[in-house]
VMD Tcl script that draws the C-alpha trace (Angstrom):
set ca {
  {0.00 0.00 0.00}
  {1.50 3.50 -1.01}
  {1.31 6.51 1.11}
  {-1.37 8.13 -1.04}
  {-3.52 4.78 -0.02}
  {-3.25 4.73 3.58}
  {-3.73 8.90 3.55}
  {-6.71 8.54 1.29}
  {-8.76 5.99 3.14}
  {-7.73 7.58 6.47}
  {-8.75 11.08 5.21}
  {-12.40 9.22 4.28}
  {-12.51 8.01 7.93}
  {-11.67 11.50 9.13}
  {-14.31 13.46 7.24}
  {-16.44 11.27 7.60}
  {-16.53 11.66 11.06}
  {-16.93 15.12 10.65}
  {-20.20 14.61 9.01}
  {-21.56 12.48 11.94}
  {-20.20 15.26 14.47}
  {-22.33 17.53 12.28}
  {-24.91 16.11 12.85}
  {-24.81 15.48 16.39}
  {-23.77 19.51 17.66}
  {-25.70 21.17 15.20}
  {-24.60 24.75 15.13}
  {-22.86 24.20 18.49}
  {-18.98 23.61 17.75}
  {-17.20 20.37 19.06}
  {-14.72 20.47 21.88}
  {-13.14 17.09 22.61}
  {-14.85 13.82 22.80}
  {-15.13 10.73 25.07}
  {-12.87 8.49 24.14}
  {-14.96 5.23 24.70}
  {-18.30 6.77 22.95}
  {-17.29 9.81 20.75}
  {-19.88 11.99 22.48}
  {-18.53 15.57 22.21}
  {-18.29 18.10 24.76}
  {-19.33 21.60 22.63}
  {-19.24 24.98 23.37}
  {-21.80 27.70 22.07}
  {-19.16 30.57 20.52}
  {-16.34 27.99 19.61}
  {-13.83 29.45 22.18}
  {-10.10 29.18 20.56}
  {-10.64 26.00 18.87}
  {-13.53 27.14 16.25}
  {-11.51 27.76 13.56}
  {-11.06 24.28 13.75}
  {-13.76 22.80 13.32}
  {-14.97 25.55 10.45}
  {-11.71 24.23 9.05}
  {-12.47 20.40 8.86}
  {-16.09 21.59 7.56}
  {-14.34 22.94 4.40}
  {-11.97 20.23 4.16}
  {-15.01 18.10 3.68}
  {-16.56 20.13 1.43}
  {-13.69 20.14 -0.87}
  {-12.82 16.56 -0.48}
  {-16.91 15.81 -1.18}
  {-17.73 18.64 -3.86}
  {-21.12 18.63 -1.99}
  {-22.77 22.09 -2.36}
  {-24.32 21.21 0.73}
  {-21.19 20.70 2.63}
  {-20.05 23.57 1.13}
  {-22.99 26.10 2.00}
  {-22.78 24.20 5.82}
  {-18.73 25.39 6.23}
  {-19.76 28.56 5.12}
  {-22.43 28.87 7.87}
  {-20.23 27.63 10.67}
  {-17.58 29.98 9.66}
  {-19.94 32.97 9.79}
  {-20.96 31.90 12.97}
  {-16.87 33.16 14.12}
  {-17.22 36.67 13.34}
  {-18.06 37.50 16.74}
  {-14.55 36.46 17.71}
  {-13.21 39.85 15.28}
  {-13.18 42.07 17.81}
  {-12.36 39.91 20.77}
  {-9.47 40.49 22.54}
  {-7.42 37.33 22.40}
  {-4.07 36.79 20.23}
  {-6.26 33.30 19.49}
  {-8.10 34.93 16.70}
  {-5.29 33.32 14.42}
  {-6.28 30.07 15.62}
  {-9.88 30.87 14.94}
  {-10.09 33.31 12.03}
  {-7.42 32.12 9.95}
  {-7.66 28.34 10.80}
  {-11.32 29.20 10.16}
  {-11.50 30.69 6.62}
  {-7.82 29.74 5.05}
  {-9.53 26.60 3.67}
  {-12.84 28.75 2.06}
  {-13.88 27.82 -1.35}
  {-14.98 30.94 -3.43}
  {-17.11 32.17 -0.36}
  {-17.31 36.06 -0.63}
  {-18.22 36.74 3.14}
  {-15.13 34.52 4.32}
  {-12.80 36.27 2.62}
  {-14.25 39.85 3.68}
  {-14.26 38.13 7.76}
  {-10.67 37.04 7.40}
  {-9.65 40.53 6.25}
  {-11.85 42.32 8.54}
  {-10.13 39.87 11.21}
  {-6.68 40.74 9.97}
  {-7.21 44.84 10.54}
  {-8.33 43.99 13.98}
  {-5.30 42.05 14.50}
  {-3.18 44.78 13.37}
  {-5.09 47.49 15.24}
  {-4.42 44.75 18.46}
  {-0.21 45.34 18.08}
  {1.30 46.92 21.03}
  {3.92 48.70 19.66}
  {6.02 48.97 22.68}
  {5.85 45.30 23.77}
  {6.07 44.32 19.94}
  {3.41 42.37 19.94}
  {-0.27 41.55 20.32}
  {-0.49 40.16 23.78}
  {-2.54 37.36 24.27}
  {-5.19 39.07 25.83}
  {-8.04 39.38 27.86}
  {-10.91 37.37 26.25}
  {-10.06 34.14 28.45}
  {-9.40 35.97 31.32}
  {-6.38 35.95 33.57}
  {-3.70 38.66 32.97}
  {-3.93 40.61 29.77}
  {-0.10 41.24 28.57}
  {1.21 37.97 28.63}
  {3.21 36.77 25.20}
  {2.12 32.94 24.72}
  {3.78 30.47 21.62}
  {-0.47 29.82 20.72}
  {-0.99 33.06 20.24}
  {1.51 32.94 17.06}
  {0.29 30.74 14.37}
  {-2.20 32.06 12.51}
  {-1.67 35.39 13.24}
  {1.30 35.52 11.09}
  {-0.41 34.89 7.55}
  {-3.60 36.63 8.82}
  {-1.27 39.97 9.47}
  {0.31 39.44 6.29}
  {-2.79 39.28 4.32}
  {-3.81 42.65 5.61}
  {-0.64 44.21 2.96}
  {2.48 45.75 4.04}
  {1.88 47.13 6.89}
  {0.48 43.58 8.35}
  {3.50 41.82 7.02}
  {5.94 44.57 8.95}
  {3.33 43.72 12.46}
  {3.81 40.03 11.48}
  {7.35 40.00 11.41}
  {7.47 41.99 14.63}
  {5.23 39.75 16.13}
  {7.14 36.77 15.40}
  {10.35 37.97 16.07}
  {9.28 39.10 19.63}
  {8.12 35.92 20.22}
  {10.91 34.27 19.28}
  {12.78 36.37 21.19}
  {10.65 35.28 24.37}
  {10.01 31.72 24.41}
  {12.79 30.41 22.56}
  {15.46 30.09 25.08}
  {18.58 28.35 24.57}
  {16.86 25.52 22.35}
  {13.98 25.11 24.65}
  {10.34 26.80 24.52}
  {8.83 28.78 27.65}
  {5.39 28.28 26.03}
  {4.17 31.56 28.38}
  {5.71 34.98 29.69}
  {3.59 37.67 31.46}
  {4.86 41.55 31.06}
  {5.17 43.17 34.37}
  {5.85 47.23 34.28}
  {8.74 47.01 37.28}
  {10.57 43.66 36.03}
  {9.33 43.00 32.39}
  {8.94 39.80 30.91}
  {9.10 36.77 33.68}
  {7.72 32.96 32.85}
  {4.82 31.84 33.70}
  {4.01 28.37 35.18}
  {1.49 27.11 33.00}
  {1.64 25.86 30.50}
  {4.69 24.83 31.81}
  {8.14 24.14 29.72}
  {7.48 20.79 29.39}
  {4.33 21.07 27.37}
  {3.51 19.31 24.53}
  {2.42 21.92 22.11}
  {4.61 24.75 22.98}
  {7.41 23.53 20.52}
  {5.22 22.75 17.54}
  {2.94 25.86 17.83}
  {6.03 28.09 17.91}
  {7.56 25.66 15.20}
  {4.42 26.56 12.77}
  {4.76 29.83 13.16}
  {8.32 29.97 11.98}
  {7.12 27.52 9.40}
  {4.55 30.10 7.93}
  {6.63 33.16 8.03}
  {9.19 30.99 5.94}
  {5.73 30.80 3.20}
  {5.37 34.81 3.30}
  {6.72 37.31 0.41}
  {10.74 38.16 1.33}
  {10.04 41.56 2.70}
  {12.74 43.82 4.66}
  {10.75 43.34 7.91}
  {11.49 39.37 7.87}
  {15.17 37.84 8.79}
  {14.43 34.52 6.80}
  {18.07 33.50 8.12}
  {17.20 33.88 11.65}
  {14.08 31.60 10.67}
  {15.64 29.23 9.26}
  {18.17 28.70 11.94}
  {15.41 28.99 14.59}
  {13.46 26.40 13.00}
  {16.47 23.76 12.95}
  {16.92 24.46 16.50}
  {13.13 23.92 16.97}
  {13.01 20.03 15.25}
  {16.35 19.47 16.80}
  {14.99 17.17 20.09}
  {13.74 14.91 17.23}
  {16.44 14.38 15.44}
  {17.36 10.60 16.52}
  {14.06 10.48 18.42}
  {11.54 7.73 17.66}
  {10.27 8.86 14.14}
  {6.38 9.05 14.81}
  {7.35 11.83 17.06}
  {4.42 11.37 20.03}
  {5.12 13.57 22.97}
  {4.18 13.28 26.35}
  {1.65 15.81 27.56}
  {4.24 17.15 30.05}
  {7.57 15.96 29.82}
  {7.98 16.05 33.50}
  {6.05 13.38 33.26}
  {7.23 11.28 30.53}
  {5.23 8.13 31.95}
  {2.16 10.20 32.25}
  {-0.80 10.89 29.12}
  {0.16 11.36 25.48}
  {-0.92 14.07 23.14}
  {-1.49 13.33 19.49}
  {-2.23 16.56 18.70}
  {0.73 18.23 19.16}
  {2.09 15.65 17.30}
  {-0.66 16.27 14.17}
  {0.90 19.78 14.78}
  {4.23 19.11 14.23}
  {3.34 16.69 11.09}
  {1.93 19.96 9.10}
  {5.01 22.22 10.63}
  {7.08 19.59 9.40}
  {5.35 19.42 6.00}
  {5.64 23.14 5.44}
  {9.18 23.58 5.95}
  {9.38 20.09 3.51}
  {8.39 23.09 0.99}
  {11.31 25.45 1.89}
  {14.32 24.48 -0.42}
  {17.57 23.23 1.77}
  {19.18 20.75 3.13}
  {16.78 19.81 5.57}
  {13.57 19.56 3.22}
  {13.95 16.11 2.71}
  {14.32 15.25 6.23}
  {11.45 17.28 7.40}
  {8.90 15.35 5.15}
  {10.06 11.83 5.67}
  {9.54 12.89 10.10}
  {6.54 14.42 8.72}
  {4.95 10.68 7.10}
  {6.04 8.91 9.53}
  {4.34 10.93 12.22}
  {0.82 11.12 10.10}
  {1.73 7.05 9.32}
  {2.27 6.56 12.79}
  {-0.90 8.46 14.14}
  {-3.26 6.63 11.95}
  {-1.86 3.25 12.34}
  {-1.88 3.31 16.20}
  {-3.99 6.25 17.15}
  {-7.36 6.67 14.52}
  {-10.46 4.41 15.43}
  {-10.86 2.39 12.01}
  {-14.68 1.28 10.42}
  {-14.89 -1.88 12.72}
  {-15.29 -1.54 16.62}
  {-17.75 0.40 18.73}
  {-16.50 3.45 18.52}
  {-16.89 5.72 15.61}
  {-14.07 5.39 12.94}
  {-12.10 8.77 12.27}
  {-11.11 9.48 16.02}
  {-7.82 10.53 16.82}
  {-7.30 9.23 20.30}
  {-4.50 9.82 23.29}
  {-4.81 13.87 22.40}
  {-4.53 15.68 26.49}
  {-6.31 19.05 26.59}
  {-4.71 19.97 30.00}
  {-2.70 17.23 31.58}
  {-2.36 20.05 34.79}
  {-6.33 19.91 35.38}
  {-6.30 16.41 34.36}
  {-9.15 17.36 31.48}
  {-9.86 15.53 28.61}
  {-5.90 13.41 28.83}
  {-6.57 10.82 26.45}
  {-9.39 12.41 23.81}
  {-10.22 13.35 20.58}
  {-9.52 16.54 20.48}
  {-10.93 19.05 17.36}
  {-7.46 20.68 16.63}
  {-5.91 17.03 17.03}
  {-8.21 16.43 14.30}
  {-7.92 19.40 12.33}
  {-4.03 19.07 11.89}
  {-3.91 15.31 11.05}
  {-6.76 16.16 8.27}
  {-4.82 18.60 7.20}
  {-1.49 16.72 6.60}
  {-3.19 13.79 5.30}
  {-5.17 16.20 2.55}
  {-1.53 17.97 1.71}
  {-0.56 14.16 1.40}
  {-3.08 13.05 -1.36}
  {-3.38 16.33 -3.10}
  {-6.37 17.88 -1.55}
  {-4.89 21.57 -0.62}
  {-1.32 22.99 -0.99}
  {0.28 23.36 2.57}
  {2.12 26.16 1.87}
  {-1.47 28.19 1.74}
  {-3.25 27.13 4.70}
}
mol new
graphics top color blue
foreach p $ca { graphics top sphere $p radius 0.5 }
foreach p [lrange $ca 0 end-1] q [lrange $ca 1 end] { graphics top cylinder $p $q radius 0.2 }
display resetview
């Protein structure tokens, strides 16, 4: 079986899900789900992980052609513009997660560019960033590695001046949380002693790396523009896939690696699979690398981690993803943006959508 026939059957399994979780939230959007039943936990606005599932709702309307699918993304994703003005650095997980993948769909376009002058309007220009915000609660000028990707092809899409805040953004960030080849996935600004780490997510965490490794693999995507040091990139994002280099090749952290005998997460793994498939797309030395790690991570997570079309449960679930292994919540789930990302790399896989543009 080639590559193409294990991603195409597993994409099937995937989308098809999605049409079942349709079908059972309605306009609610899905959360994470049991892991014995598939019975989603939802939330009424989407919180940071809408995007998401608008996302997998287009990636089933292109894989299908369905007009119906198709008119069904589109109502999801209008259902996000209430996130445009919210103040959260998240609204690059939401609104450009959420309408990257829109086909020919007039009021997505005019919601990711009405999302991308909010962003820009957001930019402190002191702190050199847009700070995560206040929309979640908790402290307001904190600089967090999930509050990157997203934002950076959002800003960029707003012209020049985005591309000069996305840069800035980017760079600061880098600045922050990459510290001598490890991630501090949070910082909070404090006037009298500036920037100081914050305990959760702590460094351990799962995602911090591959969030903050997506980002740098976007920026390397964007027009070469003044504001962008694609050599400082470049090196950052070797430094980034560095820990796996020798590593078991599927590439499946632990939630926390204080506690490397503790809960899995899948997604950050899905995560990493796209990262690595985007800088696969950068010419160098290391392109090759970066997209063999990159199938056998997606091989990996659907050979030992997706519920198949026999069983009980549901086929298309991506299993052992931890929402917050600190509040014990959801540790061994499907997870939406576990979902989202292994879609994702499977459609770049067979053809579907060009990574470099989502």
């Amino acid at each position: 079986m080639t590559a193409g026939d294990w991603a195409e059957r597993a994409l099937a399994d995937v989308l098809h899900r999605v049409g079942v979780t349709r079908t059972e939230v309605g306009e609610r959007f899905p959360l994470f789900a049991d892991p014995d039943t598939g019975r989603w936990n939802t939330t009424g606005r989407g919180s940071w992980t809408g995007g998401f599932w608008a996302g997998l709702l287009w990636l089933r309307a292109r894989h299908t052609g369905d007009e119906a699918d198709r008119a069904v993304a589109s109502a999801c994703t209008a259902r996000l513009a209430g996130w445009v003005e919210a103040d959260t650095a998240t609204r690059g997980l939401i609104l450009w997660y959420g309408t990257a993948l829109a086909i020919s769909d007039p009021s997505a376009d005019e919601l990711r560019h009405r999302s991308a002058r909010a962003c820009l309007d957001a930019l402190d220009p002191e702190l050199g960033l847009i700070p995560w915000g206040s929309a979640f609660g908790g402290p307001r000028l904190l600089a967090r590695v999930d509050g990157v990707p997203g934002v950076v092809p959002l800003l960029v899409s707003a012209g020049g001046e985005g591309a000069a805040a996305a840069a800035s953004h980017l760079h600061r960030h880098i600045d922050l949380c990459h510290v001598d080849g490890s991630v501090v996935p949070a910082l909070r600004f404090e006037p009298d002693t500036g920037w100081q780490a914050c305990d959760d997510p702590p460094r351990g965490w799962s995602r911090g790396r591959p969030w903050l490794l997506l980002a740098v693999a976007d920026a390397l995507h964007q027009p070469r523009t003044t504001q962008w040091n694609p050599q400082r990139l470049e090196a950052t994002g070797a430094e980034l896939i560095a820990p796996w280099t020798g590593a078991p090749r599927w590439g499946v952290p632990p939630a926390d690696e204080a506690r490397p005998d503790g809960p899995q997460d899948t997604s950050a793994a899905a995560i990493t699979a796209v990262a690595l498939l985007k800088l696969a797309r950068v010419p160098g030395p290391r392109a090759a690398e970066c997209s063999s790690r990159a199938l056998a991570i997606l091989d990996h997570l659907v050979s030992a981690h997706l519920t198949g079309p026999t069983g009980a449960r549901p086929a298309g679930m991506l299993l052992n993803g931890c929402y917050d292994a600190g509040q014990s919540v959801a540790v061994r789930h499907e997870l939406i943006w576990g979902d989202f990302f292994l879609a994702l790399g499977l459609a770049a896989l067979t053809g579907l959508i060009d990574i470099r543009t989502v």
